[in-house]
The first five atom37 places (N, CA, C, CB, O) and aatype in JSON, in Angstrom:
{
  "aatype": [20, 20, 20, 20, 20, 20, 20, 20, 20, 20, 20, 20, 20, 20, 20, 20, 20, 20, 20, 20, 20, 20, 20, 20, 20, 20, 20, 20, 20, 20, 20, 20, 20, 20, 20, 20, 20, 20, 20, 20, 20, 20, 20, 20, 20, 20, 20, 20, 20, 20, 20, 20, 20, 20, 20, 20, 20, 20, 20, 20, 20, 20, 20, 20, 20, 20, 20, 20, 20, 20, 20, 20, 20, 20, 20, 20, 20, 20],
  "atom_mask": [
    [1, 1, 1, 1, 1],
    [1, 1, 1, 1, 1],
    [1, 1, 1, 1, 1],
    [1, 1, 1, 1, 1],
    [1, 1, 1, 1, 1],
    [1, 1, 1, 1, 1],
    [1, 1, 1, 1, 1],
    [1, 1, 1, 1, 1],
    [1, 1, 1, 1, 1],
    [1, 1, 1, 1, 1],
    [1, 1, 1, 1, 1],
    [1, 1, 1, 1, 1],
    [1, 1, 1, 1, 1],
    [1, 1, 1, 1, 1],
    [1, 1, 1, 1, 1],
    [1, 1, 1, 1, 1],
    [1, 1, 1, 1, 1],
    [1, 1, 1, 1, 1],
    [1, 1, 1, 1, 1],
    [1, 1, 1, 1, 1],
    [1, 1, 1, 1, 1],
    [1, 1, 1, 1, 1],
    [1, 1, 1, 1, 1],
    [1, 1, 1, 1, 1],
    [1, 1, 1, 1, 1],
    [1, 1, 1, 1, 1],
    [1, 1, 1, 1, 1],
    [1, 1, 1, 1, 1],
    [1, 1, 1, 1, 1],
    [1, 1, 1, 1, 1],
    [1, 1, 1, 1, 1],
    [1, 1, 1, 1, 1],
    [1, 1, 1, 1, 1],
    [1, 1, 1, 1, 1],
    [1, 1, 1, 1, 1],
    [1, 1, 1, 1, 1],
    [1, 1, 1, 1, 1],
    [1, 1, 1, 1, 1],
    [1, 1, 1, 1, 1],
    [1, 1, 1, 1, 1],
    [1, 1, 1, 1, 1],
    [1, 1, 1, 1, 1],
    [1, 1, 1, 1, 1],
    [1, 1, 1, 1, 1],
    [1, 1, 1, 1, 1],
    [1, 1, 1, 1, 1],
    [1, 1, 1, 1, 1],
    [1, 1, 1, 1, 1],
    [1, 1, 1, 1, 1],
    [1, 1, 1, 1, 1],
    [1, 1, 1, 1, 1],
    [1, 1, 1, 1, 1],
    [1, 1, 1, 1, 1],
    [1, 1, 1, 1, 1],
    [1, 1, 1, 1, 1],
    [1, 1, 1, 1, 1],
    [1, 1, 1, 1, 1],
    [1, 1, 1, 1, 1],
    [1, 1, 1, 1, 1],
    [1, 1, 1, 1, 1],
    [1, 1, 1, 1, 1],
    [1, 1, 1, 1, 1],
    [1, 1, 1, 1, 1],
    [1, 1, 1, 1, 1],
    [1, 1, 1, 1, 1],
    [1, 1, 1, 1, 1],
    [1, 1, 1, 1, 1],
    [1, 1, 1, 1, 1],
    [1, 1, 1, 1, 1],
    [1, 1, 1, 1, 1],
    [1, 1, 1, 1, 1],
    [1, 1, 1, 1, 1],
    [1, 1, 1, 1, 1],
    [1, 1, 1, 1, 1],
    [1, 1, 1, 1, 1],
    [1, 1, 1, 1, 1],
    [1, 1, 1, 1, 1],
    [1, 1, 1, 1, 1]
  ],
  "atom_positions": [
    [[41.32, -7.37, -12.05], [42.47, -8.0, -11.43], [42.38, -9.5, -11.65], [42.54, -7.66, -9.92], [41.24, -9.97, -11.52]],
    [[43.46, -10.42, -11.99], [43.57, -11.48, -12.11], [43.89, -11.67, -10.93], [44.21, -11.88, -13.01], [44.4, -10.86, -10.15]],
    [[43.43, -13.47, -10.63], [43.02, -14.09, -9.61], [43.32, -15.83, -9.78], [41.53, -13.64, -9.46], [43.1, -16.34, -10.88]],
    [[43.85, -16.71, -8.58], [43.8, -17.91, -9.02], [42.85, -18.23, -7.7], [45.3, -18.71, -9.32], [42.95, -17.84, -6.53]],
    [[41.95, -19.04, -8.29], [41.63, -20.02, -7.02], [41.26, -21.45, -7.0], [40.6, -19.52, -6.36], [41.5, -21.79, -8.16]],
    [[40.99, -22.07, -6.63], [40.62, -24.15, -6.49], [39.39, -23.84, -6.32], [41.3, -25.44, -4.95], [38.9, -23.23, -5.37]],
    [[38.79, -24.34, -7.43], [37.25, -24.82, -7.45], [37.25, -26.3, -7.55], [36.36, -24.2, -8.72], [38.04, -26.92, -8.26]],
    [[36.15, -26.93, -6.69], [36.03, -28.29, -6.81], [35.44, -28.8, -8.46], [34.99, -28.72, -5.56], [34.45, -28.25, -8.93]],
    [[35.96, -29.57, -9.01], [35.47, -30.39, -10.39], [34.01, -29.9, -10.47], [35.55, -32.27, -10.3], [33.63, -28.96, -11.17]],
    [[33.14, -30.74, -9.58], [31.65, -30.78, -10.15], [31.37, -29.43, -10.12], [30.52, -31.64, -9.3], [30.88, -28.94, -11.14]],
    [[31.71, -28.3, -8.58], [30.87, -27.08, -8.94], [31.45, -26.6, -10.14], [30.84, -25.95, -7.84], [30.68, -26.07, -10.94]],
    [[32.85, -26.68, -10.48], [33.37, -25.52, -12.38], [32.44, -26.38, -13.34], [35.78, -25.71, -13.31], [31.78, -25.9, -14.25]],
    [[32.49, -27.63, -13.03], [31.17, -27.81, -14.15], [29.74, -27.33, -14.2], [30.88, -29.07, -14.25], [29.18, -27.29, -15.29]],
    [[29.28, -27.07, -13.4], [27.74, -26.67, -13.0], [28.28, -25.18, -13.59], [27.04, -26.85, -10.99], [28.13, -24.88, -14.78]],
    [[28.79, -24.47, -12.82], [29.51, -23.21, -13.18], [29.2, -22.84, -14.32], [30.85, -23.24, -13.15], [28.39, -22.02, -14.75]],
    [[30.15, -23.77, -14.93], [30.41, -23.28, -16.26], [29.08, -23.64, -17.17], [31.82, -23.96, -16.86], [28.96, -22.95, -18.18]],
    [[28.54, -24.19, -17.04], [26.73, -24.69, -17.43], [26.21, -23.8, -17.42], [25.78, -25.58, -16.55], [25.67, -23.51, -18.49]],
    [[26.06, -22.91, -16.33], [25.72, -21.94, -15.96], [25.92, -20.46, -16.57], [26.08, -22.11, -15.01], [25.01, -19.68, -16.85]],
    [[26.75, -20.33, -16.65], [27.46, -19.22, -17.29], [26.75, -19.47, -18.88], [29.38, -19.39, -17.15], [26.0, -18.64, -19.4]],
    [[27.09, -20.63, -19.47], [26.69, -20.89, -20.95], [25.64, -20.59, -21.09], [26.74, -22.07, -21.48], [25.38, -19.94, -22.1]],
    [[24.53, -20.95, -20.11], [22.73, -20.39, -20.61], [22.72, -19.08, -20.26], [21.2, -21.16, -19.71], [22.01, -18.24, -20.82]],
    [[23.54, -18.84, -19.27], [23.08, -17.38, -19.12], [24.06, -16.24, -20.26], [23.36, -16.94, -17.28], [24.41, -15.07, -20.12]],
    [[24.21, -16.93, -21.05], [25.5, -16.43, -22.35], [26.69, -15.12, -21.45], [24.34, -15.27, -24.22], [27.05, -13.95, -21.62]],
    [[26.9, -16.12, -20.58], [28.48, -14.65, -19.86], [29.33, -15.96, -19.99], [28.48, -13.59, -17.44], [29.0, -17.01, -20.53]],
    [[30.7, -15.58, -19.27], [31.59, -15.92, -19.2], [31.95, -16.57, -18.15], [32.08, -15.25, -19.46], [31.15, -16.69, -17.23]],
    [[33.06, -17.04, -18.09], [33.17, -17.96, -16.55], [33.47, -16.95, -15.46], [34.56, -19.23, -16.49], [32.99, -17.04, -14.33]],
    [[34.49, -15.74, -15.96], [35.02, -15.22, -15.55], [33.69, -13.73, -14.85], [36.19, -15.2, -16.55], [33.8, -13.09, -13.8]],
    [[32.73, -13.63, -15.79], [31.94, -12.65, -15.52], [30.87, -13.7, -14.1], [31.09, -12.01, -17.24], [30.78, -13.22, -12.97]],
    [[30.27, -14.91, -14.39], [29.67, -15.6, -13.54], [30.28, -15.47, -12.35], [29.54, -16.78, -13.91], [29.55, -15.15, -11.41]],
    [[31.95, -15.7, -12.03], [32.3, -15.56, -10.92], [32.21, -14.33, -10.17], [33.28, -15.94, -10.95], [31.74, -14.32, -9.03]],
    [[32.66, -13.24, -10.76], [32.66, -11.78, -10.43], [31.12, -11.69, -9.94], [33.1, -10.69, -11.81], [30.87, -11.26, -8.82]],
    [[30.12, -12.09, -10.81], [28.46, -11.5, -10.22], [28.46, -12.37, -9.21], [26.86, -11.67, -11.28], [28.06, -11.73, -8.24]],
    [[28.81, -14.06, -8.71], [28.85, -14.36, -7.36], [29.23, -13.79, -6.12], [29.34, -15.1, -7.35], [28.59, -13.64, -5.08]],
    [[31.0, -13.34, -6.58], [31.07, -12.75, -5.54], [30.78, -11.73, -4.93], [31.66, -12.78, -5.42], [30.7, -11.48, -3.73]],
    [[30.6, -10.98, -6.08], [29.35, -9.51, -5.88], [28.74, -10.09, -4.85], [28.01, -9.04, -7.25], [29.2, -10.0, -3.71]],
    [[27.34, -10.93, -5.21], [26.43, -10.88, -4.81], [26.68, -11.76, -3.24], [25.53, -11.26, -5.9], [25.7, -11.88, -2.49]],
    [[27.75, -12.23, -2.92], [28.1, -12.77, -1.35], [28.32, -12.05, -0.79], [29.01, -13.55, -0.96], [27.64, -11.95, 0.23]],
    [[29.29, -11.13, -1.02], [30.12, -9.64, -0.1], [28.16, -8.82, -0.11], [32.1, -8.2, -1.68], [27.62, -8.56, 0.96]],
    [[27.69, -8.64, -1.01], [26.63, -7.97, -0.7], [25.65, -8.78, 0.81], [25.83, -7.91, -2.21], [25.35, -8.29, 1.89]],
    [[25.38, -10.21, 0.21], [24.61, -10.63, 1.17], [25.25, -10.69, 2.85], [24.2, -11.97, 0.63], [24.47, -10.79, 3.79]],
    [[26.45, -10.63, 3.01], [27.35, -10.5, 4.14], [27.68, -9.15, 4.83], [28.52, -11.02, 3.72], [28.1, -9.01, 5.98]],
    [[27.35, -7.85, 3.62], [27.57, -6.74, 3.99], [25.77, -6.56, 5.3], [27.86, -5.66, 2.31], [25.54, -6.12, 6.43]],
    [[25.06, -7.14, 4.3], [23.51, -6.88, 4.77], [23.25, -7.81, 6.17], [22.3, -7.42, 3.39], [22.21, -7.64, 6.82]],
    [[24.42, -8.99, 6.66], [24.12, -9.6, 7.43], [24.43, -8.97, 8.59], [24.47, -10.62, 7.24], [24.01, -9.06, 9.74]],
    [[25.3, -8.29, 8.0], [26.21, -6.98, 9.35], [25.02, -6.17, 10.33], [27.24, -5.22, 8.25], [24.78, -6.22, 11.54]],
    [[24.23, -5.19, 8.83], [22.96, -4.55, 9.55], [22.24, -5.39, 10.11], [22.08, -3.86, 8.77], [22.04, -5.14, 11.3]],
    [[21.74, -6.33, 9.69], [20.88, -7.45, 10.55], [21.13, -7.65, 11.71], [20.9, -8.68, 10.14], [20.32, -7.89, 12.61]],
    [[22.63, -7.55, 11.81], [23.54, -8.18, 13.24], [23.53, -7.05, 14.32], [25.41, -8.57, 12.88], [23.86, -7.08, 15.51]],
    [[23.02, -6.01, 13.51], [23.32, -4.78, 14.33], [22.05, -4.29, 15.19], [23.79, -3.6, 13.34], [21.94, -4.06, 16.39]],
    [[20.9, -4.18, 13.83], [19.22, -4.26, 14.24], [18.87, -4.86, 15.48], [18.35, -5.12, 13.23], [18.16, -4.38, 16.36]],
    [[19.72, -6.49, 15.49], [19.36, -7.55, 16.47], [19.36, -6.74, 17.84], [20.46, -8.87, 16.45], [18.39, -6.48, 18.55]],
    [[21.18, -6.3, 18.09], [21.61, -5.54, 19.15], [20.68, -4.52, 19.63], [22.79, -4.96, 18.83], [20.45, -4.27, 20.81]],
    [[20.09, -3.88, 18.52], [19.21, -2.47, 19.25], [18.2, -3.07, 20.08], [18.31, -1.36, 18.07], [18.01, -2.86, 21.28]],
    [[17.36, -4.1, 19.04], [16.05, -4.32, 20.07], [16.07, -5.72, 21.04], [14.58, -4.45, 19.06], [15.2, -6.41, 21.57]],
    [[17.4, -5.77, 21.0], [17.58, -6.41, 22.62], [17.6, -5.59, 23.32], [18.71, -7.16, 23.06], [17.59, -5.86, 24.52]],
    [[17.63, -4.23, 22.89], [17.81, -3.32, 24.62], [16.28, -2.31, 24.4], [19.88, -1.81, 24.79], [15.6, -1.69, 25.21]],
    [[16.18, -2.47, 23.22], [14.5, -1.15, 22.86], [13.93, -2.33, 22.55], [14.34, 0.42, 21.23], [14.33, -3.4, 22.08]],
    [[12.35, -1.63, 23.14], [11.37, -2.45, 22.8], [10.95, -2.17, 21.55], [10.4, -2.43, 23.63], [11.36, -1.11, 21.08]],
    [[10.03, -3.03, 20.71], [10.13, -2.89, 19.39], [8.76, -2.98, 18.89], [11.05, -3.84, 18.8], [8.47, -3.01, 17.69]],
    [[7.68, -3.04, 20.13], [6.57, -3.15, 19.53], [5.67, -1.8, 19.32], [5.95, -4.11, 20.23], [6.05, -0.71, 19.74]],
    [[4.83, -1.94, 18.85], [3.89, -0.63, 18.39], [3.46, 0.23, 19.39], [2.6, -1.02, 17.73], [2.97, -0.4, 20.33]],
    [[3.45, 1.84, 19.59], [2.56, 1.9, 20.37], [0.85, 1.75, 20.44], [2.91, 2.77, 20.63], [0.03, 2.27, 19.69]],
    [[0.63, 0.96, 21.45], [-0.95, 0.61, 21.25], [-2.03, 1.74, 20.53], [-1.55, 0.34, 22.78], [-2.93, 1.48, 19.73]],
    [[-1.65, 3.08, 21.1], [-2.74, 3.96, 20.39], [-2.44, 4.05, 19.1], [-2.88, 5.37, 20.9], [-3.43, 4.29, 18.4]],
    [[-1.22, 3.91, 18.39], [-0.72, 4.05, 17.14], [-1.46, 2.84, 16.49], [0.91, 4.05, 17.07], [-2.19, 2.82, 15.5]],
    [[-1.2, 2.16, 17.06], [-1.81, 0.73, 16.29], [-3.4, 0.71, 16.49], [-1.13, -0.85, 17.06], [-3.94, 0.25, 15.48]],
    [[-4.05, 0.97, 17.23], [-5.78, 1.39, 17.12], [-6.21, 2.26, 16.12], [-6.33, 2.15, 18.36], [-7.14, 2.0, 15.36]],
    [[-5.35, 3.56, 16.11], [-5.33, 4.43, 15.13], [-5.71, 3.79, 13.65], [-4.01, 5.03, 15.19], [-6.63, 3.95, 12.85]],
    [[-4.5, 2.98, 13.7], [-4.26, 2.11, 12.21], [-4.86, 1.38, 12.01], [-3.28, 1.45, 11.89], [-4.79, 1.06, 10.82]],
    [[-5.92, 0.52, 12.88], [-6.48, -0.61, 12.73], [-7.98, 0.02, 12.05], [-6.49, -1.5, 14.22], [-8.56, -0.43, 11.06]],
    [[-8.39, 1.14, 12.88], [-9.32, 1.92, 12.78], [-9.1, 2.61, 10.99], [-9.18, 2.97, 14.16], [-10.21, 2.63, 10.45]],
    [[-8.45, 2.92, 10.44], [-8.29, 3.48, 9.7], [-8.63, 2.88, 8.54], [-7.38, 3.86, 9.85], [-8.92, 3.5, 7.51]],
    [[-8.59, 1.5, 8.68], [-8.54, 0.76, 7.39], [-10.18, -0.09, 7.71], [-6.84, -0.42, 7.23], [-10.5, -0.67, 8.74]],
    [[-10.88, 0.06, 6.65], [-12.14, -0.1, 6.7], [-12.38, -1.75, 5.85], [-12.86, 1.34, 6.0], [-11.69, -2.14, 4.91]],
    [[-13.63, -2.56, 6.53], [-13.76, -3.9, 5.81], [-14.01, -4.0, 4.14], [-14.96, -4.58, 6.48], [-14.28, -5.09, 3.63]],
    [[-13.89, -2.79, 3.36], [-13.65, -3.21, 2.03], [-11.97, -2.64, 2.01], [-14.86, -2.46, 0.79], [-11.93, -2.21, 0.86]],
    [[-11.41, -2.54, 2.25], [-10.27, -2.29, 1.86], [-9.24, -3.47, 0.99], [-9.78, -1.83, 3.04], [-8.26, -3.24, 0.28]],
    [[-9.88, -4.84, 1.38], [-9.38, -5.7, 0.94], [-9.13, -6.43, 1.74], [-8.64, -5.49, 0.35], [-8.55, -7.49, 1.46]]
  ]
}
């Protein structure tokens, strides 16, 4: 789909810099940006959501679980 939008001067220059080393297009550089925003915004959602749960659940280990585990892993392990 064609699209118009206002980019400021300096960023279409960086942009387009950009695009040139990475041998795509202006048009492909923009598309993988906005990909990759809607992605990072989709993921901020779950984050936003995670937050909500363990404001109301507690979120830490249970202690025997975590002895278990501590126990398990021996001083050469690394």
């Amino acid at each position: 789909m064609r699209t118009e939008v206002s980019i400021p001067d300096d960023v279409l220059r960086k942009a387009d810099a950009l695009a040139r080393s990475m041998g795509i297009s202006r048009s492909e550089l923009c598309a993988r940006a906005l990909a990759s925003f809607v992605v990072e915004h989709d993921n901020a959602g779950v984050t936003e959501q995670l937050n909500k749960v363990y404001l109301k659940k507690e979120s830490k280990l249970d202690p025997v679980l975590e002895k278990m585990q501590f126990m398990s892993v021996s001083d050469n392990d690394g």
